[in-house]
N, C-alpha and C positions, 0 to 999 in steps of 0.2 A: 324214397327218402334218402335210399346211398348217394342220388345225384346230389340235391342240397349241401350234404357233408361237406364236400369240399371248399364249395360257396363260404357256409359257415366261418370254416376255421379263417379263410381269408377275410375276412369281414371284422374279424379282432383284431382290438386296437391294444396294446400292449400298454399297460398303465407306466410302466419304468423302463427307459434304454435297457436294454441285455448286456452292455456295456457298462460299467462302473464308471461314472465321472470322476477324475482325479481330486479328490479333495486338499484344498490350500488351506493349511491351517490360519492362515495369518487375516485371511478374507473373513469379516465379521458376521458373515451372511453363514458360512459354513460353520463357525465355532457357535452360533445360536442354534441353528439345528442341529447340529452333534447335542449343545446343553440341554435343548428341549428332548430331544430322542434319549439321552440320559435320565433325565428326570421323568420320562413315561417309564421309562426301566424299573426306575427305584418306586416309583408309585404302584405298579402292577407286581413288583417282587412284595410291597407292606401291604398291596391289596390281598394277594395269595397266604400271606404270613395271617394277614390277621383273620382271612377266608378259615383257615387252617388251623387255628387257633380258636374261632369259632364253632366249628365242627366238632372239634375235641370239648367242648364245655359242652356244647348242645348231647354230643353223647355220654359226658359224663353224668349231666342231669338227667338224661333220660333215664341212664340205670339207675340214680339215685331215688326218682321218681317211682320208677319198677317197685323198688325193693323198697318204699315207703308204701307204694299202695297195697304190695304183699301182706305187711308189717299189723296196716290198718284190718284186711282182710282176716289176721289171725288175730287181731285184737275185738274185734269186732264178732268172732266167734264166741273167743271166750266171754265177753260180755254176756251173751245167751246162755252161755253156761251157767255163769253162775247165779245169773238172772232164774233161769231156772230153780237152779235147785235151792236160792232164797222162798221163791216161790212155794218150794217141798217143804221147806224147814216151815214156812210158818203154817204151813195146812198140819205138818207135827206139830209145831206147839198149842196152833187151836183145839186140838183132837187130846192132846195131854192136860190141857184146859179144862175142856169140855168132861174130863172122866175124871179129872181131880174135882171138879166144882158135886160132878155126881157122886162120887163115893165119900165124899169127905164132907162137903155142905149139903146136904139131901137130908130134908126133915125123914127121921124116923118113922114108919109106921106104928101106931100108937101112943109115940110120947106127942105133945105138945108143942106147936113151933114156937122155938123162942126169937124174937126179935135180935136184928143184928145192928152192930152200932158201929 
């Protein structure tokens, strides 16, 4: 394979002179390819700008995303909570119900029930 090498490297074709062509401003051919090579510039500097400008929203939302699903996760707790303990209050109030109707509405043994209206 070291024989090849050298083959190799002589087998490329060089895409630009190594030499700089003298550029003449006044030639219309050179000041449209200077304007087009400018205008790739200014296109790839607002493509990087808005690249980069894009990145920083996509990370801003990302945290903001974070720390809403956080938000949801704690709220979404306490909903159970007090889901709960609604739950608790009304098994009390059934239970302080149930022993008020018995000690307070509960025909007497021996008297008489009387009708209620």
């Amino acid at each position: 394979m070291s024989e090849r090498a050298p083959e190799a490297v002589q087998k490329i074709i060089p895409f630009a002179p190594a030499n700089k062509v003298a550029r003449d401003d006044t030639d219309p051919m050179d000041r449209s390819g200077q304007a087009i090579v400018t205008l790739l510039q200014q296109a790839a500097d607002t493509a990087n700008s808005n690249c980069d400008r894009a990145m920083d929203l996509a990370h801003k939302l990302s945290m903001q995303l974070r720390a809403a699903e956080l938000r949801i996760r704690e709220l979404e707790e306490d909903a159970r909570v007090y889901h709960d303990r609604a739950q608790r209050a009304e098994q009390w109030l059934a239970r302080i119900y149930k022993d008020i109707e018995d000690r307070f509405f509960e025909p007497k043994a021996g008297r008489p029930e009387q009708p209620r209206r």
